[in-house]
FIDO-316044 format. One record per residue: residue in one letter; x, y, z of N, C-alpha, C in turn. Coordinates in steps of 0.1 Angstrom, whole numbers, plus 5000, padded with zeros to 4 digits. Atoms other than C-alpha are relative to their C-alpha. Layout:
BEGIN
A;X;Y;Z;X;Y;Z;X;Y;Z
...
// end
This chain:
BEGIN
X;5014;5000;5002;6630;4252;7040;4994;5013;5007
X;5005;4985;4993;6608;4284;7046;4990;4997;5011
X;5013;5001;4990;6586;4289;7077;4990;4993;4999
X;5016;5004;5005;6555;4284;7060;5000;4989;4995
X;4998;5017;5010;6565;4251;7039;4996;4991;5015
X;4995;5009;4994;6581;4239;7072;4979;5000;5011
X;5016;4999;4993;6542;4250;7089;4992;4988;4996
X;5013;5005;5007;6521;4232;7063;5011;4981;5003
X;4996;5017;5002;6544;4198;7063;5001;4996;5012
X;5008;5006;4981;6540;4198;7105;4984;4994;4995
X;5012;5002;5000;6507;4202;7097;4993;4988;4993
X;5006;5014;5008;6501;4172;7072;5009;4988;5006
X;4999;5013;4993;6520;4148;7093;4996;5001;5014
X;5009;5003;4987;6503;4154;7125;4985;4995;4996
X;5009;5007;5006;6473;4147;7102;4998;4986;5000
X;4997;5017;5008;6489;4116;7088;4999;4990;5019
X;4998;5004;4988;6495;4109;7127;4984;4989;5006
X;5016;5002;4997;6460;4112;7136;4990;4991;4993
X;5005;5014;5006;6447;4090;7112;5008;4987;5004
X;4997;5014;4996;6466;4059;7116;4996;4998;5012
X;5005;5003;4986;6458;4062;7153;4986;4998;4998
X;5016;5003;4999;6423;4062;7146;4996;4990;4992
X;5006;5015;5005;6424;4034;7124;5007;4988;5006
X;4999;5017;4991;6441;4012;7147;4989;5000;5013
X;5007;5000;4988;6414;4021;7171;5001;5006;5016
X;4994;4997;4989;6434;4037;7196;4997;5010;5006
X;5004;4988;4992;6416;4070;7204;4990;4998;5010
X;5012;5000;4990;6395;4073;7232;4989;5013;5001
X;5010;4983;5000;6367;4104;7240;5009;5010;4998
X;4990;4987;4996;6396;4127;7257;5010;4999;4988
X;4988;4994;5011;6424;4123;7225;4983;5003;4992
X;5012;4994;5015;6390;4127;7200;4994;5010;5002
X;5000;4989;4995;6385;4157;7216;5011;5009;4999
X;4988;4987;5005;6421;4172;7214;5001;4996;4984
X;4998;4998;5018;6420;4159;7177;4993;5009;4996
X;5010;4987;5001;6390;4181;7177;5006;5013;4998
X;4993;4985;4998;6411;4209;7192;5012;5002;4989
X;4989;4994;5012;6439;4205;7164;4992;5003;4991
X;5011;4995;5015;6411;4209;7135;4999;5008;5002
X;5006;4981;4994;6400;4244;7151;5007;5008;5001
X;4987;4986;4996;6434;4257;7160;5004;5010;4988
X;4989;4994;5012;6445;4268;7126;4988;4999;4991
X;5010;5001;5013;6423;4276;7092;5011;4992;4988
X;4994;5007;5009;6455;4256;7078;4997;4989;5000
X;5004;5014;4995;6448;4226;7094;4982;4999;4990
X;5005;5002;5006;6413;4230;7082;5000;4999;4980
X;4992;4997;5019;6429;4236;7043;5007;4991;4998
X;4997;5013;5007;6447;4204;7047;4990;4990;4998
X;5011;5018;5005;6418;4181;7050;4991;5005;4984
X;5010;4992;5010;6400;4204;7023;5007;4994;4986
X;4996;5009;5009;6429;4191;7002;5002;4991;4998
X;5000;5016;4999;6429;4158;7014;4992;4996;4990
X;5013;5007;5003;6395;4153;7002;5003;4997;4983
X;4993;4997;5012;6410;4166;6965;5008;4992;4994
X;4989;5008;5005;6443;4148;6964;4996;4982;5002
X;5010;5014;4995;6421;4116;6979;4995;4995;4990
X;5008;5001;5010;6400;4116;6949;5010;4994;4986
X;4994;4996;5012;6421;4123;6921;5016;4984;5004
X;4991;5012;5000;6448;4093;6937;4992;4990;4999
X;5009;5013;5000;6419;4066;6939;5000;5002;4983
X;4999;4999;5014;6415;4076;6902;5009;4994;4992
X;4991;5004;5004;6449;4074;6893;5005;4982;5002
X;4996;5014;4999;6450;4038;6908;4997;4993;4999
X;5004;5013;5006;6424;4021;6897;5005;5003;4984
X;4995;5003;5016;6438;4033;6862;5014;4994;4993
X;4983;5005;5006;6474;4018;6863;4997;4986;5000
X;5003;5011;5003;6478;3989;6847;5009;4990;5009
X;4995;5010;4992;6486;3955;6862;5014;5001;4997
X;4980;5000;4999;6528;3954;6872;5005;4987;4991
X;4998;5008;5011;6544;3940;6846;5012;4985;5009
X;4996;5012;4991;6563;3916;6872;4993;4989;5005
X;5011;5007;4997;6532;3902;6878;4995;4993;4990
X;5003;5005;5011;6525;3893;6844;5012;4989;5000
X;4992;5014;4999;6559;3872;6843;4997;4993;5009
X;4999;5007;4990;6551;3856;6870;4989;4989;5002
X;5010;5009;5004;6518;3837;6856;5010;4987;4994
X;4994;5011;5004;6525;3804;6846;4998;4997;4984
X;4994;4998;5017;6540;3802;6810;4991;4986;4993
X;5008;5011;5007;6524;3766;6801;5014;4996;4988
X;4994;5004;5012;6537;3757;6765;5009;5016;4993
X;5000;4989;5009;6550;3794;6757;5014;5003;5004
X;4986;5001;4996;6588;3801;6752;5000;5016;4997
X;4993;4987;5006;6602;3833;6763;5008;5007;4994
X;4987;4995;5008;6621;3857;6738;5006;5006;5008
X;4992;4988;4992;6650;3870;6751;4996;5017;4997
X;5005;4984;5002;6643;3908;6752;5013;5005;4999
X;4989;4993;5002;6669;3932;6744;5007;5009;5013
X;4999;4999;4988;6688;3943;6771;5006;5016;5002
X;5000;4980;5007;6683;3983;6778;5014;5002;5004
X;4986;4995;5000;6711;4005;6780;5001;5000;5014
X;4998;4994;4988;6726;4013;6811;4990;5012;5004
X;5009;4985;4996;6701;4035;6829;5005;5009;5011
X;4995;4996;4988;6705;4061;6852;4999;4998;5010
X;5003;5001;4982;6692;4050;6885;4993;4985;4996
X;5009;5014;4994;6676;4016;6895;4985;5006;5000
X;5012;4994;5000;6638;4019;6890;4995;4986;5014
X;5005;5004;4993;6622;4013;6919;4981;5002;5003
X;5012;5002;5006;6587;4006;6905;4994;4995;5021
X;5009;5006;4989;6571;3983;6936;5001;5007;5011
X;4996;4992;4986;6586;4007;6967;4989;5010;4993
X;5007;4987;5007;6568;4035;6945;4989;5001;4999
X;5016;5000;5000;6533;4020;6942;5001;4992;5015
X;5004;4999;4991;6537;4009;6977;4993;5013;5009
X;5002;4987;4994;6541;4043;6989;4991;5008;4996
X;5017;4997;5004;6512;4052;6969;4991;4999;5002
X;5014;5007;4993;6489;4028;6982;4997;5005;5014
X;5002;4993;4987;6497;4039;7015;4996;5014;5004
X;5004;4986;4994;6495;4078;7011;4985;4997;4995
X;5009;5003;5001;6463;4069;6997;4992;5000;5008
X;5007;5002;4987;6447;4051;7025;5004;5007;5009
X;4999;4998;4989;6461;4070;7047;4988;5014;5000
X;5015;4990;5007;6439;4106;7030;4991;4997;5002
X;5013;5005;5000;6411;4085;7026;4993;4998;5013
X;5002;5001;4987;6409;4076;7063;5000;5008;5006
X;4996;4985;4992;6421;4109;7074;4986;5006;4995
X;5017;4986;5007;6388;4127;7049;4990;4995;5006
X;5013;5003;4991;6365;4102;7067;4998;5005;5014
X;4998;4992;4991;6375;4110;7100;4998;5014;5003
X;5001;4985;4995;6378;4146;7097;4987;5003;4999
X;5014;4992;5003;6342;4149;7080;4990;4990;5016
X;5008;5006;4983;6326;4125;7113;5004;5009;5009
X;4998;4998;4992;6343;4143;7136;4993;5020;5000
X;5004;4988;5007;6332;4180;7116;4986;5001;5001
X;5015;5002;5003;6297;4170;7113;4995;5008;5014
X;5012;4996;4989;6270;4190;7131;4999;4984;5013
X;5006;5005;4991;6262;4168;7165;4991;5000;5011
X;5010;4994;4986;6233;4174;7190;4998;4986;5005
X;5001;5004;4990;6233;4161;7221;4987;5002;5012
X;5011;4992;4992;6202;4163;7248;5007;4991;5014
X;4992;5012;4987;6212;4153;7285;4984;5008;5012
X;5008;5000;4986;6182;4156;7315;5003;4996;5014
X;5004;5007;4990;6179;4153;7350;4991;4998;5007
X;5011;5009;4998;6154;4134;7368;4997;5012;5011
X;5005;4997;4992;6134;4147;7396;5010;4996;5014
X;4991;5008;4987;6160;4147;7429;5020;4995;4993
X;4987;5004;4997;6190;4138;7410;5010;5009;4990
X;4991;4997;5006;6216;4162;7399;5005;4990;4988
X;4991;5010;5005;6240;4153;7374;5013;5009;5000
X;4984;4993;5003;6277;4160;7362;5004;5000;4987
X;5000;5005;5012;6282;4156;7324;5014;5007;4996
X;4982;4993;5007;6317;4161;7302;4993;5001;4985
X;4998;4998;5014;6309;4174;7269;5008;4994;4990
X;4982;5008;5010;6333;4161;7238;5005;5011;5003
X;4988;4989;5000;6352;4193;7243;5006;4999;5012
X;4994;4997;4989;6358;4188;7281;4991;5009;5004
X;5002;4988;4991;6336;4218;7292;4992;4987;5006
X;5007;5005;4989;6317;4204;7324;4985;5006;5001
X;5019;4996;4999;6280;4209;7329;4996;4988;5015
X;5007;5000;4987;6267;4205;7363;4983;5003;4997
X;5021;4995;5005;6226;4204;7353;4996;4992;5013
X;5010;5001;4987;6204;4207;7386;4991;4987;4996
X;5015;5012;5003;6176;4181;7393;4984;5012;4992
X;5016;4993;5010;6143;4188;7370;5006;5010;4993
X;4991;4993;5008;6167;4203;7344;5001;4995;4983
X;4996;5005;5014;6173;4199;7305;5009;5010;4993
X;4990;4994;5004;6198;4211;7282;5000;4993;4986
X;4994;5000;5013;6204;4208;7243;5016;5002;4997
X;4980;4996;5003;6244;4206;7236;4994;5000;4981
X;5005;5005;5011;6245;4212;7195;5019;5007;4995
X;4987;4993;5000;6286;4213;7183;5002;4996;4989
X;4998;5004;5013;6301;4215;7149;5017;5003;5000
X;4987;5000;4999;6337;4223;7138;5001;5021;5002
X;4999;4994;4993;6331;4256;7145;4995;5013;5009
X;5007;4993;4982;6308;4267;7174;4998;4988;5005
X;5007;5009;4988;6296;4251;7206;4986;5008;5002
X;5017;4994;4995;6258;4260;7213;4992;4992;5009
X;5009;5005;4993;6237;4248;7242;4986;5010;5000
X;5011;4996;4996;6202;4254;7249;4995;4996;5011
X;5007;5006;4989;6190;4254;7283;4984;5004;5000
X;5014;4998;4998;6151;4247;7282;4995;5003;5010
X;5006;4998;4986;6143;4243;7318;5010;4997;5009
X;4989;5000;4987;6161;4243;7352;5009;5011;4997
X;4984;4994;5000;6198;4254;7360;5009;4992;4997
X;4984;5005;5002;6233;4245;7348;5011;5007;4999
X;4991;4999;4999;6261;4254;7355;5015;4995;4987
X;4993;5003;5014;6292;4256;7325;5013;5001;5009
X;4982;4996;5000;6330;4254;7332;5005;4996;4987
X;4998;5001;5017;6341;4258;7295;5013;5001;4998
X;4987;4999;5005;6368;4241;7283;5004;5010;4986
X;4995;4994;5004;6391;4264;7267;5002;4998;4983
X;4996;5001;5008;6397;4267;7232;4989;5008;4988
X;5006;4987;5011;6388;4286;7196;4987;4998;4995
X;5016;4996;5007;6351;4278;7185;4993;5003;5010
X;5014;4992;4988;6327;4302;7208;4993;4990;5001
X;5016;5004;4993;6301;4290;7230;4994;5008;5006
X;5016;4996;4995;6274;4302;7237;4989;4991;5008
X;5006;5004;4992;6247;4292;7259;4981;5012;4996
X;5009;4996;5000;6208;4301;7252;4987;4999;5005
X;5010;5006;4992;6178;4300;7275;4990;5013;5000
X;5009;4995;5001;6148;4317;7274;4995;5018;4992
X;5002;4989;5007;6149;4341;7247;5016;5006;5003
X;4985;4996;4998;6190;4351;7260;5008;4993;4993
X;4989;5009;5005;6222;4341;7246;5013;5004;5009
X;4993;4997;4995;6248;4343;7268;5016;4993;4995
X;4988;5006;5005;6285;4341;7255;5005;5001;5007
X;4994;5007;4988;6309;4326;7274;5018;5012;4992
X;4984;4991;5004;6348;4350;7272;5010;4989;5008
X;4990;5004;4986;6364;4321;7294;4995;4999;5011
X;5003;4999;4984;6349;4315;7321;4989;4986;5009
X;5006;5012;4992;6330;4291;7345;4984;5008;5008
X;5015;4994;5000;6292;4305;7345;4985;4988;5005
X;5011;5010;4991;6258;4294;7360;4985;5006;4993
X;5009;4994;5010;6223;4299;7340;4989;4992;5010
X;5015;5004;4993;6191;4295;7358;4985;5007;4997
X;5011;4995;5003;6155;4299;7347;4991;4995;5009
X;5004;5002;4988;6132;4310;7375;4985;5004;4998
X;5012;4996;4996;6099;4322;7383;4998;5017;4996
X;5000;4986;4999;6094;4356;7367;5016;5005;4990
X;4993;4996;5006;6129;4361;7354;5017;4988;5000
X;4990;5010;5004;6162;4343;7341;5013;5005;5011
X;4993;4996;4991;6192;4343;7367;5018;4994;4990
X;4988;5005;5000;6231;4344;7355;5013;5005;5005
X;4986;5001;4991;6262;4338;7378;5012;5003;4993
X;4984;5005;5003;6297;4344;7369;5008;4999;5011
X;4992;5005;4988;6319;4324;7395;5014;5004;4990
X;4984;4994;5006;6354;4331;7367;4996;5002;4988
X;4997;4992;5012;6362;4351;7338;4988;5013;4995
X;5007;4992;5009;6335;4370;7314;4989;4994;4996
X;5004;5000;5010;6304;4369;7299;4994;5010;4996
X;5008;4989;5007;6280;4389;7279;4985;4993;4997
X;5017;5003;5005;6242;4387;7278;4994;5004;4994
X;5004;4999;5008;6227;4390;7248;4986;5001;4993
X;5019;5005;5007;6187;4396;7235;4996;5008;4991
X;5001;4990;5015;6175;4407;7203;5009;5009;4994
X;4985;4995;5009;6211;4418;7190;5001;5010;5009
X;4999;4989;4987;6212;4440;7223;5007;4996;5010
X;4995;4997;4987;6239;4441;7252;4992;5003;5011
X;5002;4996;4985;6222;4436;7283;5008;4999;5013
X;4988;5001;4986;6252;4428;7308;5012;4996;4992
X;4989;5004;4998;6285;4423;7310;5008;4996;5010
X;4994;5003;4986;6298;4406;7338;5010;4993;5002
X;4987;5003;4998;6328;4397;7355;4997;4989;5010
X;4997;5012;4990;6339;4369;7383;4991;5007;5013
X;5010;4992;4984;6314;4378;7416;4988;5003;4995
X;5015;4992;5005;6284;4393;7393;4991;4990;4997
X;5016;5009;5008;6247;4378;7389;4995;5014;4996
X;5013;4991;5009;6226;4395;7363;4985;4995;5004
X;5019;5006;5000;6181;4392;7369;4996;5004;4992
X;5008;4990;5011;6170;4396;7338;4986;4992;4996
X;5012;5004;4998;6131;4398;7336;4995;4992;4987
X;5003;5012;5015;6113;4373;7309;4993;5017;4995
X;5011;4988;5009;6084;4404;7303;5010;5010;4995
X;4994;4989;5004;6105;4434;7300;5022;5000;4992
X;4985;5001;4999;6142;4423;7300;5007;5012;5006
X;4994;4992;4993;6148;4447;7325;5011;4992;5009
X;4991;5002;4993;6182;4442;7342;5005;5004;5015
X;4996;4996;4987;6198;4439;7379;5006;4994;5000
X;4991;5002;5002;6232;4436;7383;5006;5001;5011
X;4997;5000;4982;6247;4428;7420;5012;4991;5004
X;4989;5007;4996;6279;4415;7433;4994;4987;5012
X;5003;5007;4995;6277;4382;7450;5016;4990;5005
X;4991;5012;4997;6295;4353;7466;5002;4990;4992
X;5001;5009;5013;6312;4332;7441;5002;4988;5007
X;5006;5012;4995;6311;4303;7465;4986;4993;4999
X;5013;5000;5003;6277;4308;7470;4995;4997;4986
X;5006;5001;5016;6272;4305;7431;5003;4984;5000
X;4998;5013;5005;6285;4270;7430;4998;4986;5011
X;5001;5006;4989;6271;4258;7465;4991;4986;4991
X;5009;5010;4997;6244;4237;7450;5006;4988;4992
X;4987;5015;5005;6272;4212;7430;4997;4992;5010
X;5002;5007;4991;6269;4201;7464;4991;4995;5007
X;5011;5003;4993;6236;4197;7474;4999;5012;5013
X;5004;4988;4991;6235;4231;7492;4998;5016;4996
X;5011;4983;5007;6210;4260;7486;5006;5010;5010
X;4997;4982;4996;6225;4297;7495;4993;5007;4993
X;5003;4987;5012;6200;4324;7489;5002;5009;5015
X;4996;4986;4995;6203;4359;7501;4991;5009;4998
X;5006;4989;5002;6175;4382;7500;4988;4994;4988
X;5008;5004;5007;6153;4358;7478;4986;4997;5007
X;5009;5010;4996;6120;4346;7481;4995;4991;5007
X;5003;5014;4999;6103;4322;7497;4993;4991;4992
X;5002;5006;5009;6088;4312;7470;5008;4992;4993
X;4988;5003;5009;6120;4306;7450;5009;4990;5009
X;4995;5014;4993;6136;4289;7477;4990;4987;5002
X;5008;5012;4998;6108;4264;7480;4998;4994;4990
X;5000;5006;5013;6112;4260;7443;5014;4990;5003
X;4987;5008;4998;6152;4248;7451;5000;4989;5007
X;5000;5016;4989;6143;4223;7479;4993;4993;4990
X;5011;5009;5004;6113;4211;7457;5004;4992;4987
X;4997;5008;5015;6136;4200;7427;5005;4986;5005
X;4989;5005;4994;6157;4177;7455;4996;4993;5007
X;5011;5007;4989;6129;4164;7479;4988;4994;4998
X;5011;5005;5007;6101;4138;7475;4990;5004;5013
X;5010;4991;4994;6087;4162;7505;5000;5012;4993
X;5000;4992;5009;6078;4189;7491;4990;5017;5007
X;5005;4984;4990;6072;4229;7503;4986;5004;4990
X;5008;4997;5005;6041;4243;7495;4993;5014;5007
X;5003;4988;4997;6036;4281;7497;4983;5002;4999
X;5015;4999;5002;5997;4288;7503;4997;5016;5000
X;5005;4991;5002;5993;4323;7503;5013;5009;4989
X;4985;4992;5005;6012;4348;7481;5008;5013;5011
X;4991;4990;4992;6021;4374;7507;5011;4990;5007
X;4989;5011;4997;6043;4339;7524;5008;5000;4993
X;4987;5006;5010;6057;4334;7490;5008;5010;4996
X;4995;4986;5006;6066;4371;7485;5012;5004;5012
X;4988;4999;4994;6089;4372;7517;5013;4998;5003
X;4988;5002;5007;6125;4376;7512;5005;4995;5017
X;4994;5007;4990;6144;4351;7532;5017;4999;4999
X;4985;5002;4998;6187;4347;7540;5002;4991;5004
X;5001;5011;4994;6198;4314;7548;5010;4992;4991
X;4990;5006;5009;6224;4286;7538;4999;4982;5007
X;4999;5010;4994;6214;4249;7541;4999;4988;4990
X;4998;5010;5012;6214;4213;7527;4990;4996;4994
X;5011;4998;5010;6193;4209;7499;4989;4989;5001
X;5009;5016;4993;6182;4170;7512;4993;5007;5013
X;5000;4998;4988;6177;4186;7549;4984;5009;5004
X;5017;4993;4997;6138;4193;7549;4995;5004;5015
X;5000;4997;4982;6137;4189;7589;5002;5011;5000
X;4998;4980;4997;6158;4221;7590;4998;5010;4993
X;5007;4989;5003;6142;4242;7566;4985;5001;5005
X;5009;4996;4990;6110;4236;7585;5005;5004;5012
X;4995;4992;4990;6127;4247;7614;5002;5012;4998
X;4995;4988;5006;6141;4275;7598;4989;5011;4996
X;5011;4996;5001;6109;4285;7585;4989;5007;5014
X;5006;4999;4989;6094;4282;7618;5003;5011;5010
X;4994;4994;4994;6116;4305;7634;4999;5015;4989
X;5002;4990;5009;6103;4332;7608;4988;5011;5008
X;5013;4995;4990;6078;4356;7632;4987;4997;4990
X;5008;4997;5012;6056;4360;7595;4994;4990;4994
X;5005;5011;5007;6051;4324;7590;4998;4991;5011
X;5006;5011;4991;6036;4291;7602;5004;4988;4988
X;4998;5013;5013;6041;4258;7586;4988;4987;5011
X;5005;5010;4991;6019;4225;7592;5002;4992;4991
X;4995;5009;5009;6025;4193;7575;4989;4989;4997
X;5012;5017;5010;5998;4164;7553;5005;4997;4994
X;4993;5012;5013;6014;4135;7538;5012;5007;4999
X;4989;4996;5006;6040;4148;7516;5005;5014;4996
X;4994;4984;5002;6038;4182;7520;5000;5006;5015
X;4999;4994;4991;6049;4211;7543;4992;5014;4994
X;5009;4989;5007;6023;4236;7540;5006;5010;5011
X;4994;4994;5000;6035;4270;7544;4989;5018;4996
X;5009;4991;5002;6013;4303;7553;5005;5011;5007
X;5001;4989;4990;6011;4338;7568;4997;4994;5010
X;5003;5005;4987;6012;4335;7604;4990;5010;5002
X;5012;4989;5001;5974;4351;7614;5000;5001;5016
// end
């Protein structure tokens, strides 16, 4: 048998495989996700179900047009009717094995027809939307396995077919660790598209301008069919909403994935912007009252619940004052 034969007849009983398991009910999320990943690997694989759908057709045809087995016909009850002997054929070449033959029919049959449903459910466009609340992170697993980490006061559009992956981040941050494999993702948030080369990336839409991390591998930021970055493992891009002007700065790839944990690291940011990070996390809540307060760039690394010690921390700022009503920590130039 040649290569390619021996290719395509892997390929149609790993098919055949995958259907019966799925019609005895036996897959779970994580196999219907690597079933996923066999349909994507190869444009063969997709070329057998293309002929499934074909030979599927054209055998339901063939079977409802064969006539009833003639063993079946003797086998009605005769009543008053005497059978003639029939003449008795020649010696034939081989034993006909009629009923093994429309067994095996019936079965490749159902097994295509099960296999064409499956493949087109599992092929279909699907969108997904996932939120989180005010205060409460989440963790979410995609059907492919990539991971999404979405901040509190966050949203996200997942939208996957057989083959791309596309999210939309509307508001907040999320974080991607993208499982591996052949249909691109991409990731798009506020007028960007950022493609993913491999890698474990962080997308944040802020005050003024869009923020993205790369903790591993590659990506590329993308706006109106234009290369704005390309960044490696350590790099955040600031790319502005008005201008799409870019800033491109080496960082700590710790630091990029601190707040998984419930802990804000900034470095030369705002106070503004940090009082946006506590304020997604805390039902106290910071409140910058002047803009020269909110315009001062602060360094610092604490826990995201831990409002006591960012008023301390604050406090200990020469340039600022804080005083506290109810549920807020008010927050001003020190006069």
């Amino acid at each position: 048998m040649r290569r390619h034969d021996r290719t395509d007849a892997d390929a149609t009983l790993a098919a055949a495989q995958w259907h019966a398991r799925q019609r005895e009910g036996a897959l779970g999320a994580a196999e219907q996700a690597r079933f996923m990943d066999w349909l994507t690997a190869s444009s063969a694989h997709l070329r057998e179900y293309l002929a499934i759908a074909r030979i599927a057709g054209e055998l339901g045809e063939a079977i409802r047009a064969m006539p009833a087995d003639a063993g079946a016909r003797d086998a009605a009850p005769r009543g008053n009717v005497v059978a003639l002997p029939l003449p008795r054929p020649k010696a034939p070449a081989a034993p006909v094995r009629r009923p093994r033959m429309r067994a095996a029919r019936f079965a490749t049959a159902a097994v295509l027809v099960l296999g064409l449903g499956l493949a087109t459910h599992l092929a279909w466009p699907r969108t997904m939307e996932y939120a989180a609340a005010h205060g409460a992170p989440r963790r979410i697993e995609l059907p492919d396995r990539t991971i999404v980490h979405l901040n509190a006061e966050s949203a996200l559009t997942a939208r996957f077919n057989a083959f791309a992956r596309r999210i939309e981040l509307t508001r907040g941050q999320a974080s991607f660790v993208v499982a591996a494999e052949r249909r691109p993702f991409a990731v798009e948030a506020a007028g960007l598209r950022i493609r993913d080369i491999g890698t474990t990336f962080d997308v944040s839409l802020r005050r003024g301008q869009a923020r993205v991390d790369v903790a591993e591998g590659r990506v590329h930021v993308v706006a109106d069919g234009r290369l704005l970055a390309d960044l490696g493992a350590g790099q955040r891009a600031r790319i502005a909403h008005r201008d799409r002007s870019v800033i491109v700065s080496r960082e700590d790839v710790a630091a990029m994935t601190a707040w998984w944990h419930r802990r804000i690291v900034f470095r030369d940011e705002t106070l503004q912007e940090v009082a946006d990070q506590f304020n997604r996390l805390n039902r106290v809540r910071i409140q910058v009252d002047d803009a020269d307060a909110g315009r001062l760039r602060l360094t610092g690394s604490l826990r995201g619940d831990d409002v006591d010690s960012l008023r301390a921390f604050l406090d200990r700022q020469p340039a600022l004052a804080t005083t506290v009503a109810g549920d807020r920590i008010h927050v001003a130039t020190r006069r």
